[in-house]
Each structure stands twice: as structure tokens, then as C-alpha cells.
Backbone as XML, in Angstrom:
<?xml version="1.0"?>
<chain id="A" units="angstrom">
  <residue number="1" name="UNK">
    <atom name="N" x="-15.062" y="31.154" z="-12.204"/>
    <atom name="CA" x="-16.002" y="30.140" z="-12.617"/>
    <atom name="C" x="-15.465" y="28.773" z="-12.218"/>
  </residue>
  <residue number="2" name="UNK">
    <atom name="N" x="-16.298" y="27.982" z="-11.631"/>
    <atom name="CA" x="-15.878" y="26.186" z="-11.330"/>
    <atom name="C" x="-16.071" y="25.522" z="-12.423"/>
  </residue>
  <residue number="3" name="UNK">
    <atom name="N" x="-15.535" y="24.701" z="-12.408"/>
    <atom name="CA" x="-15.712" y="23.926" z="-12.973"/>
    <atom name="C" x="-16.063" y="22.493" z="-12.951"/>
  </residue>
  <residue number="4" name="UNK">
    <atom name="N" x="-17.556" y="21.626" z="-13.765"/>
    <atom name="CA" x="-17.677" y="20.314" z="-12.932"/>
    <atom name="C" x="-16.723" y="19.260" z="-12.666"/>
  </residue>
  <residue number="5" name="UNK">
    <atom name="N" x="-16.920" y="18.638" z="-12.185"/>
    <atom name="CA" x="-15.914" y="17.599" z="-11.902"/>
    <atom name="C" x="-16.762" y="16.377" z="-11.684"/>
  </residue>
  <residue number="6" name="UNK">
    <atom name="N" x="-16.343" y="15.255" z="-11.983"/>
    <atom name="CA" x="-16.692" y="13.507" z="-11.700"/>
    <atom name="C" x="-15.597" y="12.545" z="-10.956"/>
  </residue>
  <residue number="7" name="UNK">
    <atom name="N" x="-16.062" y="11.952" z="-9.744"/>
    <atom name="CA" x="-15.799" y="10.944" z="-9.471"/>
    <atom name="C" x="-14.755" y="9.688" z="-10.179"/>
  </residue>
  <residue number="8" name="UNK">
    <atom name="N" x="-13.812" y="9.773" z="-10.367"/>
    <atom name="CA" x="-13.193" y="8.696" z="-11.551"/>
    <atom name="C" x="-12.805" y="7.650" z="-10.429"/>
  </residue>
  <residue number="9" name="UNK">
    <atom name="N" x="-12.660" y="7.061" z="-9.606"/>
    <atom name="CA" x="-11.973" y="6.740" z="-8.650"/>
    <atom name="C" x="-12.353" y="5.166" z="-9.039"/>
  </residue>
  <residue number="10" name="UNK">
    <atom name="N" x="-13.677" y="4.798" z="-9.788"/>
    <atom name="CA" x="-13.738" y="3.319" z="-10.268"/>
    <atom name="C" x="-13.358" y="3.050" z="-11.407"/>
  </residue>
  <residue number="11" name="UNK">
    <atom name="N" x="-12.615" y="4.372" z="-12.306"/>
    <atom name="CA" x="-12.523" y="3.930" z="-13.972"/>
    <atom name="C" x="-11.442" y="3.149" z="-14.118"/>
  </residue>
  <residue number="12" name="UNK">
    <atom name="N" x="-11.472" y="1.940" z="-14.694"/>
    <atom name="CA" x="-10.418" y="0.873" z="-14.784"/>
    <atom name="C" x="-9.054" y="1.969" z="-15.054"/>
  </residue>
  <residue number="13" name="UNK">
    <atom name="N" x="-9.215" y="2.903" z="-16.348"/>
    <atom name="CA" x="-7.778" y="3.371" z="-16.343"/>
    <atom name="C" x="-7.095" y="4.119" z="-15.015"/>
  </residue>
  <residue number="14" name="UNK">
    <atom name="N" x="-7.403" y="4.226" z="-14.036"/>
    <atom name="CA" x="-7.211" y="4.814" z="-12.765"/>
    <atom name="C" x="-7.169" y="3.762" z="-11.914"/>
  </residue>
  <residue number="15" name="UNK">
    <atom name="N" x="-6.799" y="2.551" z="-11.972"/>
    <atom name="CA" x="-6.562" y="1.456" z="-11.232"/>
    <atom name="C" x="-5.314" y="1.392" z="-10.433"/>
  </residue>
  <residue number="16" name="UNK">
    <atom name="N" x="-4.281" y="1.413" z="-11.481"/>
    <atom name="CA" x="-3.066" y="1.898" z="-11.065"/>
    <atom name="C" x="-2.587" y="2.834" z="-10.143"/>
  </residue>
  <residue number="17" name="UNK">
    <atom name="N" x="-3.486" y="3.711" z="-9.977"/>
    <atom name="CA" x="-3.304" y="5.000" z="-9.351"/>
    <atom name="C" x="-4.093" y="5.629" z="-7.554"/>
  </residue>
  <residue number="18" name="UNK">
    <atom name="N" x="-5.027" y="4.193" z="-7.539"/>
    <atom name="CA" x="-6.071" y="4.503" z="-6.529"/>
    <atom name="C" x="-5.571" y="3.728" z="-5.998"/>
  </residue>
  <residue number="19" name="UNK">
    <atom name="N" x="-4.762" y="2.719" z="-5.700"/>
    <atom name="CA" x="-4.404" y="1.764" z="-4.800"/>
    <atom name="C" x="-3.431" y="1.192" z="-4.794"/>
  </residue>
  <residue number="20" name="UNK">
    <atom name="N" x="-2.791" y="0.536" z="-3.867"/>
    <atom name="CA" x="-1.410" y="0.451" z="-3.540"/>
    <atom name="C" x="-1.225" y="-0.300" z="-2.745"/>
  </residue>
  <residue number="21" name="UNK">
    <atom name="N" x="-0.391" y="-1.666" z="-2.910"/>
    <atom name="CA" x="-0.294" y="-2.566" z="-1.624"/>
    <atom name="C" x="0.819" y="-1.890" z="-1.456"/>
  </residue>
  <residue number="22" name="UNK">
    <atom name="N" x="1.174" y="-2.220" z="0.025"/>
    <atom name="CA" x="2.751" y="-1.824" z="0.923"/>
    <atom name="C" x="3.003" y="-3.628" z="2.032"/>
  </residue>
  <residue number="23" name="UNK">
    <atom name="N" x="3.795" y="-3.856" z="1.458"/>
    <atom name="CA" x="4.699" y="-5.337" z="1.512"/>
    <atom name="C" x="5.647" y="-5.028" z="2.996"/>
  </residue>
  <residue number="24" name="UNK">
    <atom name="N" x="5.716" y="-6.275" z="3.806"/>
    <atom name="CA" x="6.311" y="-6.042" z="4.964"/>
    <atom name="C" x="7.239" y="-7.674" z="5.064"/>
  </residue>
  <residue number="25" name="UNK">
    <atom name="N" x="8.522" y="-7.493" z="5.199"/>
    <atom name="CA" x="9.174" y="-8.850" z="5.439"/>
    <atom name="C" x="9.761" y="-9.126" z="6.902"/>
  </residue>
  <residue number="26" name="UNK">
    <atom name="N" x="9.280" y="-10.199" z="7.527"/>
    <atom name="CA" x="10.134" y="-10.081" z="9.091"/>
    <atom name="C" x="10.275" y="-11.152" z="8.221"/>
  </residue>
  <residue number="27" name="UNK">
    <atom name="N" x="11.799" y="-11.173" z="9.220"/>
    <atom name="CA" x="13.086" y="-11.966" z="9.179"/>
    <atom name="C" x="13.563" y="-12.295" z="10.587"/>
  </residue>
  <residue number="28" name="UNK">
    <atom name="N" x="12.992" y="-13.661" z="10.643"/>
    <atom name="CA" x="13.298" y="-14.074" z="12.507"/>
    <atom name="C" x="14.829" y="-15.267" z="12.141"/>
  </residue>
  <residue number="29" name="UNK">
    <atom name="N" x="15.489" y="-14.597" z="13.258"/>
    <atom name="CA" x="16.430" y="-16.085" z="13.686"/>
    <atom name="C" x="16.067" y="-16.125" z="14.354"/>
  </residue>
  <residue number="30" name="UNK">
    <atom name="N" x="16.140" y="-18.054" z="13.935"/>
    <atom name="CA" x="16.442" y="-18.871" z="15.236"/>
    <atom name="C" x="17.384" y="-19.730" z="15.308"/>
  </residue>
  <residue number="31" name="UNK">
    <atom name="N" x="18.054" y="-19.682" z="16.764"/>
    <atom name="CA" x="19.018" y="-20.358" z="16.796"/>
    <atom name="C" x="19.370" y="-21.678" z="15.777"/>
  </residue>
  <residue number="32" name="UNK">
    <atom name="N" x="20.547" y="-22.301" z="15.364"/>
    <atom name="CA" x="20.772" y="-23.308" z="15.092"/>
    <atom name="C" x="19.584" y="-23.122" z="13.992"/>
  </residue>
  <residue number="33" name="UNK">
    <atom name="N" x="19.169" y="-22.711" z="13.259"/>
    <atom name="CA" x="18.188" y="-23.067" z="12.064"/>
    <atom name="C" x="18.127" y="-22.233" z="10.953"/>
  </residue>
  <residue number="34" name="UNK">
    <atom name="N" x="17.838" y="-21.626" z="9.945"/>
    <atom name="CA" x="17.908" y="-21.254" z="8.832"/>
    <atom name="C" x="16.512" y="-19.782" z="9.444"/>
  </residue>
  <residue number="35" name="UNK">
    <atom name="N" x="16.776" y="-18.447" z="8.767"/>
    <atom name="CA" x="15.590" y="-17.776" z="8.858"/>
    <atom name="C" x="14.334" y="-18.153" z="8.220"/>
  </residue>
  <residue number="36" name="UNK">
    <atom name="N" x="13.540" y="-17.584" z="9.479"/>
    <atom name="CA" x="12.392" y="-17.970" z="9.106"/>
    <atom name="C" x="11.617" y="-16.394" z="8.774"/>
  </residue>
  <residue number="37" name="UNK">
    <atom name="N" x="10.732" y="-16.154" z="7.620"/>
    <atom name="CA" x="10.247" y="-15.183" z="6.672"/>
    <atom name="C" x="9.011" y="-14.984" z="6.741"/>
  </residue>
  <residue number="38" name="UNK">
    <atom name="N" x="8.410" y="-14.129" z="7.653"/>
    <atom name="CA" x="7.175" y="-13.736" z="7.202"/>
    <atom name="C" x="6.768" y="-12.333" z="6.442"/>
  </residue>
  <residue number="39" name="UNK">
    <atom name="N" x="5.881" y="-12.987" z="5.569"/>
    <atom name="CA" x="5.326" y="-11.813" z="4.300"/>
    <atom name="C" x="4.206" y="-10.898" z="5.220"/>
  </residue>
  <residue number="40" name="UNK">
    <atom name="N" x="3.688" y="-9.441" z="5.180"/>
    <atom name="CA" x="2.575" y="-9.359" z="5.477"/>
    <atom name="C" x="2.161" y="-7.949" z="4.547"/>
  </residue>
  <residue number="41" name="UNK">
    <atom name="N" x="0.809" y="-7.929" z="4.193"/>
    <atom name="CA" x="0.607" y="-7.038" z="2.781"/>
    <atom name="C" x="-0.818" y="-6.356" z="3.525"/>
  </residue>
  <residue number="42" name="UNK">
    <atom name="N" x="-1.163" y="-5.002" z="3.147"/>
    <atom name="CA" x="-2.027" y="-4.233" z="3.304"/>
    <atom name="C" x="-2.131" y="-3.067" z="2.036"/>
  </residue>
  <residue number="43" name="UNK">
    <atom name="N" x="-3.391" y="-2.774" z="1.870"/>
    <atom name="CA" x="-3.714" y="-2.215" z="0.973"/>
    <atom name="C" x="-4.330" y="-1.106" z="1.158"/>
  </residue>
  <residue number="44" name="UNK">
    <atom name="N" x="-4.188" y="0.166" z="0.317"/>
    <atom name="CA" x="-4.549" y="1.776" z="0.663"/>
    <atom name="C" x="-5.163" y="1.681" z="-0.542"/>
  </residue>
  <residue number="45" name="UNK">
    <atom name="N" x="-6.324" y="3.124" z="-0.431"/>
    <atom name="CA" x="-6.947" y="3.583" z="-1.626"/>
    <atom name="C" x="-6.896" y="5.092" z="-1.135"/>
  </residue>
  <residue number="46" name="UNK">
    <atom name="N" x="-7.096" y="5.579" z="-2.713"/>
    <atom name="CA" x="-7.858" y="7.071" z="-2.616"/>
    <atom name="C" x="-8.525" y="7.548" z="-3.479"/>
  </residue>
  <residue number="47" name="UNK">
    <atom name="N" x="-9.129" y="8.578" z="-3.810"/>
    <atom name="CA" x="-9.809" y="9.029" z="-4.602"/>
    <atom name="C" x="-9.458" y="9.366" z="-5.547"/>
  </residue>
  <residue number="48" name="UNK">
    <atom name="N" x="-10.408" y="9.438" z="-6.940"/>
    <atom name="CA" x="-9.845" y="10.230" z="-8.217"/>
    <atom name="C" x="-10.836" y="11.063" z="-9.154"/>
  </residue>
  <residue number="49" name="UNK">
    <atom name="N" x="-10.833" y="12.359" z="-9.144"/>
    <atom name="CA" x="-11.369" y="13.001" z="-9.436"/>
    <atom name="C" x="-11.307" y="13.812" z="-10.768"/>
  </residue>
  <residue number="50" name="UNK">
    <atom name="N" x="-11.653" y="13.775" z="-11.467"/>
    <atom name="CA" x="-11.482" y="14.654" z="-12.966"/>
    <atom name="C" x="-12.083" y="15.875" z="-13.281"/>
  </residue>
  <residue number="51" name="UNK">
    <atom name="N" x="-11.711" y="16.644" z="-13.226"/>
    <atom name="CA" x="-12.024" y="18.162" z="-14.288"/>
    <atom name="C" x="-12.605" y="18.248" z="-15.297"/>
  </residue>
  <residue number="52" name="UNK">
    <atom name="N" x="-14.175" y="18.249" z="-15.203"/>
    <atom name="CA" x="-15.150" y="18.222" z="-17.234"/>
    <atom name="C" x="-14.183" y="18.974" z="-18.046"/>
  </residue>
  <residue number="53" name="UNK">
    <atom name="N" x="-13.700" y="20.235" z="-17.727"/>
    <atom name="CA" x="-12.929" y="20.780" z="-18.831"/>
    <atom name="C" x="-11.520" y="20.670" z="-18.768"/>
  </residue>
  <residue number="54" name="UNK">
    <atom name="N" x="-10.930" y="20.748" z="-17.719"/>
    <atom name="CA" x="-9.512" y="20.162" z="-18.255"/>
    <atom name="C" x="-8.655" y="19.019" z="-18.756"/>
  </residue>
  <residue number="55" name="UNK">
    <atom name="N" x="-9.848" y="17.998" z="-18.058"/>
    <atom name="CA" x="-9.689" y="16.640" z="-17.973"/>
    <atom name="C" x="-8.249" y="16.533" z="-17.141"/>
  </residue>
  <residue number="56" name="UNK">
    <atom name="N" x="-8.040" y="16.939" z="-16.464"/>
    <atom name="CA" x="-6.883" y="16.595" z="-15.241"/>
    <atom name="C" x="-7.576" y="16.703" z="-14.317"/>
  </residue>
  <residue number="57" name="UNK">
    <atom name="N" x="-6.752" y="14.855" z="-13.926"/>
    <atom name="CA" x="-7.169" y="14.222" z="-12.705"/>
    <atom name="C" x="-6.376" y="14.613" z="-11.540"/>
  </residue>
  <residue number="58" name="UNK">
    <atom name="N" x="-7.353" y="14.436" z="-10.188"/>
    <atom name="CA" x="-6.425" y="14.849" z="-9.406"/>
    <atom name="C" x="-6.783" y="13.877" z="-8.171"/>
  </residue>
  <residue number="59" name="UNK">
    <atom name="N" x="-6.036" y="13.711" z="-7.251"/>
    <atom name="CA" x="-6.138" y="12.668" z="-6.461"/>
    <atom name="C" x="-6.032" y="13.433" z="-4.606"/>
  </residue>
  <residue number="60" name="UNK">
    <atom name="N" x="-7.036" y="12.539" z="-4.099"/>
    <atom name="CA" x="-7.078" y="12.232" z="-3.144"/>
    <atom name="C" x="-6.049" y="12.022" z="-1.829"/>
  </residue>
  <residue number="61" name="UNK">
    <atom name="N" x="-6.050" y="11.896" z="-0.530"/>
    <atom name="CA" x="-5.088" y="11.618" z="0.085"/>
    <atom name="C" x="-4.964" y="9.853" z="0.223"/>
  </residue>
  <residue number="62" name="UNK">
    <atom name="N" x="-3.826" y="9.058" z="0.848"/>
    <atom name="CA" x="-4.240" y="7.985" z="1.003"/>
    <atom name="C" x="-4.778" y="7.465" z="2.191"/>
  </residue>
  <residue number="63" name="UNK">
    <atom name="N" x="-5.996" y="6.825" z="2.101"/>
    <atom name="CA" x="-6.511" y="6.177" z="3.206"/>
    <atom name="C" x="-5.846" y="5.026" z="3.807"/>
  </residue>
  <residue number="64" name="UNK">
    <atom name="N" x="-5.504" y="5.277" z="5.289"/>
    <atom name="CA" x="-4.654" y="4.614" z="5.846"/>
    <atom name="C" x="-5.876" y="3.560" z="7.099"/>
  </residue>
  <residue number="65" name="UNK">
    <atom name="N" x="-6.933" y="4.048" z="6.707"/>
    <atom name="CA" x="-8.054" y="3.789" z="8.232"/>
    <atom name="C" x="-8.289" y="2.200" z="8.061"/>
  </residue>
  <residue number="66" name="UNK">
    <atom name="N" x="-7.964" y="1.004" z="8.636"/>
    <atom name="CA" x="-8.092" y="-0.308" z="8.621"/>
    <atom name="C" x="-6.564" y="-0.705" z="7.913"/>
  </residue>
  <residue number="67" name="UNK">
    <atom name="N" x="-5.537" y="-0.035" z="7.669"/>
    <atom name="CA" x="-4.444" y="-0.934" z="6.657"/>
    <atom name="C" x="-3.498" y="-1.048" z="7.893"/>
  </residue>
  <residue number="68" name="UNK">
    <atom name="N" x="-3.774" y="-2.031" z="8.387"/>
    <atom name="CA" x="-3.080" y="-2.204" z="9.852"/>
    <atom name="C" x="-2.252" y="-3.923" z="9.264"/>
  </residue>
  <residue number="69" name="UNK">
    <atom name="N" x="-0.785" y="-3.861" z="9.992"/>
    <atom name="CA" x="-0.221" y="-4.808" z="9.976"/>
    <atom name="C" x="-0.714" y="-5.996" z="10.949"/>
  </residue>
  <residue number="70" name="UNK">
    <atom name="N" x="-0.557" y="-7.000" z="10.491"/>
    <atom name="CA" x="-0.883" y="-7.991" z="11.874"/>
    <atom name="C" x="0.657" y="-7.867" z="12.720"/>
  </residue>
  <residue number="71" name="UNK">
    <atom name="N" x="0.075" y="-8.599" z="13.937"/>
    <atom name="CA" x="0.793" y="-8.349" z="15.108"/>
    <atom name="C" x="2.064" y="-9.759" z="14.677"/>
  </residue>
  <residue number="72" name="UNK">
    <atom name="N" x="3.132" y="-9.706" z="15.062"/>
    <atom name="CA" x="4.165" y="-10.711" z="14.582"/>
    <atom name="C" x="4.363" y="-11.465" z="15.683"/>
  </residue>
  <residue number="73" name="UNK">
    <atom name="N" x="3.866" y="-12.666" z="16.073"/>
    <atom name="CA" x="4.775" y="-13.846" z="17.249"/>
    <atom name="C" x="5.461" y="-14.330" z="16.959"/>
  </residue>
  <residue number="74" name="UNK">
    <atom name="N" x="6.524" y="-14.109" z="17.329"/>
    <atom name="CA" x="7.946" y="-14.715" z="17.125"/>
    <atom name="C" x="8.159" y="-16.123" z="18.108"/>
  </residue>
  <residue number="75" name="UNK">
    <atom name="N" x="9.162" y="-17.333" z="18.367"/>
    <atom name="CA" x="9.150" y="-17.790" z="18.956"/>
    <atom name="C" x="9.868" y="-17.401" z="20.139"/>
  </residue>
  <residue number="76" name="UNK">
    <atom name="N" x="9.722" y="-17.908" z="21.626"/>
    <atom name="CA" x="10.462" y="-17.079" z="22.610"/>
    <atom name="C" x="11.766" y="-17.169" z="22.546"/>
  </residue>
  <residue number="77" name="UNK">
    <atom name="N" x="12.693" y="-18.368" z="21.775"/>
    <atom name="CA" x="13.626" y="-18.578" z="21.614"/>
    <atom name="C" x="14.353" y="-17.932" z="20.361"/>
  </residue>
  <residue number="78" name="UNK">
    <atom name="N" x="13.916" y="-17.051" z="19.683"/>
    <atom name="CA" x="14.381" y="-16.717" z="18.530"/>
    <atom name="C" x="14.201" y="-14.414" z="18.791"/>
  </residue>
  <residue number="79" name="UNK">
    <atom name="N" x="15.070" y="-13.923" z="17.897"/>
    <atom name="CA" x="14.920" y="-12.611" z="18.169"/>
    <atom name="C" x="14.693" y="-11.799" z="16.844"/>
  </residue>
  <residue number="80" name="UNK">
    <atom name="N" x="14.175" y="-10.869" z="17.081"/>
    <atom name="CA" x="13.590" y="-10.027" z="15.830"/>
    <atom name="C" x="14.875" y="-9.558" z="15.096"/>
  </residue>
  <residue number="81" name="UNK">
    <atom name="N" x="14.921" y="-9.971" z="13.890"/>
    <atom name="CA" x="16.628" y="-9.743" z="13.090"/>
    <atom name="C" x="16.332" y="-8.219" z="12.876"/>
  </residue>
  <residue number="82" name="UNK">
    <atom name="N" x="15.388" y="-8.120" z="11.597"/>
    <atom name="CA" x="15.333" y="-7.471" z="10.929"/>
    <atom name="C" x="13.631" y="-6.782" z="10.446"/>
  </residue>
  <residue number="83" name="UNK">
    <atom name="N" x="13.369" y="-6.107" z="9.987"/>
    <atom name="CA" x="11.813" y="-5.721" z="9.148"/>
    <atom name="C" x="12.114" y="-4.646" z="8.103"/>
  </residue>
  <residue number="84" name="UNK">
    <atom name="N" x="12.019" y="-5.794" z="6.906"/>
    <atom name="CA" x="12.394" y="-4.669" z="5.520"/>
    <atom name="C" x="11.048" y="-4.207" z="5.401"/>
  </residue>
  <residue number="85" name="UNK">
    <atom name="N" x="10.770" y="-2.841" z="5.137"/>
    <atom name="CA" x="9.068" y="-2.682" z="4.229"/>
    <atom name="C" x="9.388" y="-2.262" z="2.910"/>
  </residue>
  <residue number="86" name="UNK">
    <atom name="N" x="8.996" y="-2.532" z="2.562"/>
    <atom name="CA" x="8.926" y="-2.383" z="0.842"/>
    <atom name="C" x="7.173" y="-2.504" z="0.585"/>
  </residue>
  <residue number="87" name="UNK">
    <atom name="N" x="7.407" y="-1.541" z="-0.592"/>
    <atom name="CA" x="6.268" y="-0.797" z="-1.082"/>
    <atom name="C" x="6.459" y="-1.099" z="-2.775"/>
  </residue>
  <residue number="88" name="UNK">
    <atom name="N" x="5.508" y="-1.984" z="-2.566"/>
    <atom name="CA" x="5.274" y="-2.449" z="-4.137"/>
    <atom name="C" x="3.901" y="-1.590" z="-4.738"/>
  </residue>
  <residue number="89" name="UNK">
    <atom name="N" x="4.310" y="-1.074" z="-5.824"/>
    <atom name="CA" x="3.440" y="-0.187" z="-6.618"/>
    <atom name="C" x="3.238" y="-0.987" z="-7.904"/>
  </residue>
  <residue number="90" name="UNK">
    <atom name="N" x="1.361" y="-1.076" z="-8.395"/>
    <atom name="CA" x="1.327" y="-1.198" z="-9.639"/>
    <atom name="C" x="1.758" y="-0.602" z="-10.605"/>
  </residue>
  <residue number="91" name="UNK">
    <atom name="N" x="1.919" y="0.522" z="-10.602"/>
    <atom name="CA" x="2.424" y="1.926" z="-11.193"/>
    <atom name="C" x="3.616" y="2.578" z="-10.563"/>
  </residue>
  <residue number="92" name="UNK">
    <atom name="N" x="4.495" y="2.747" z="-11.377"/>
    <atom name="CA" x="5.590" y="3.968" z="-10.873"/>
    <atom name="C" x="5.131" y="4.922" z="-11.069"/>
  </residue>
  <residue number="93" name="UNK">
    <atom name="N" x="3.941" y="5.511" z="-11.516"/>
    <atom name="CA" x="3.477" y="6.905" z="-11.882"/>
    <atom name="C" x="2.297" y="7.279" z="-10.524"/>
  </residue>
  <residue number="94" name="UNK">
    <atom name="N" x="2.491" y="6.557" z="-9.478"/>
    <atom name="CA" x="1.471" y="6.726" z="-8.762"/>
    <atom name="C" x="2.217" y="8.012" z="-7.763"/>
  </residue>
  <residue number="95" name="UNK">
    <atom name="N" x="1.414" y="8.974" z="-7.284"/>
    <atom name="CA" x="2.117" y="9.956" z="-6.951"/>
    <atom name="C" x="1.891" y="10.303" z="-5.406"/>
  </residue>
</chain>
């Protein structure tokens, strides 16, 4: 036997869980000057779905389709140090 299921993917308590920015830091030297820091942030979603009778939610894959980084120009005089990514989560329970 199935069981129904609903759409949860807009219920505020599932906010935490449907979306996710992922944080990008370049770190340019340039000569003779102090680094220079660019931030760049993109955002994923997915679905969330609930069980009428179990009430366990279950989730989606993450949509990656448009979460594209911008392209980085550096100056010609300066060289790519470093690129930390870090992945900032509203939730540590996001799975």
C-alpha cells in the first residue's frame, strides 16, 4: 500500500533544509600591496516531501542548474594565490 505524500518544500519549518548558500573566497596578490578578497555566493534548492502517515520528510537532490560562480578577473599583474570554498549552512542538520 502507498502512501500519500505532500509537497513541503515551501513550509517555513523546512527552510533550513531546502537551501543552501555555498561561499567562495579568492585571494589575489598583488605585488607590493596587501591582498585583495573577493567574496562570491550561490544558492541551491531542493525539494521536500512528507509522508501523510509517517510524517517523515524526505528530500530531494540538490539543484545545481543556474548556481554558477562568476568568472574572476584578476589584474594582469597580480596571480591567483589561493580559492577557499566554504559552504555556509543555515542548518547543520541539512543532509
Amino acid at each position: 500500500m502507498k502512501h500519500g505524500t505532500k509537497d513541503v518544500t515551501d513550509d517555513p519549518s523546512q527552510a533550513d533544509k531546502v537551501s543552501k548558500t555555498v561561499t567562495r573566497t579568492i585571494d589575489v596578490d598583488v605585488a607590493g600591496k596587501t591582498s585583495e578578497y573577493t567574496t562570491q555566493s550561490v544558492t541551491l534548492h531542493r525539494t521536500a516531501t512528507e509522508d501523510l502517515v509517517t510524517k517523515e520528510v524526505t528530500y530531494g537532490d540538490w539543484n545545481t542548474e543556474g548556481a554558477k560562480f562568476r568568472r574572476s578577473n584578476s589584474p594582469s599583474r597580480s596571480r591567483l594565490h589561493s580559492i577557499k570554498p566554504r559552504c555556509r549552512t543555515r542548518s547543520s542538520r541539512n543532509r
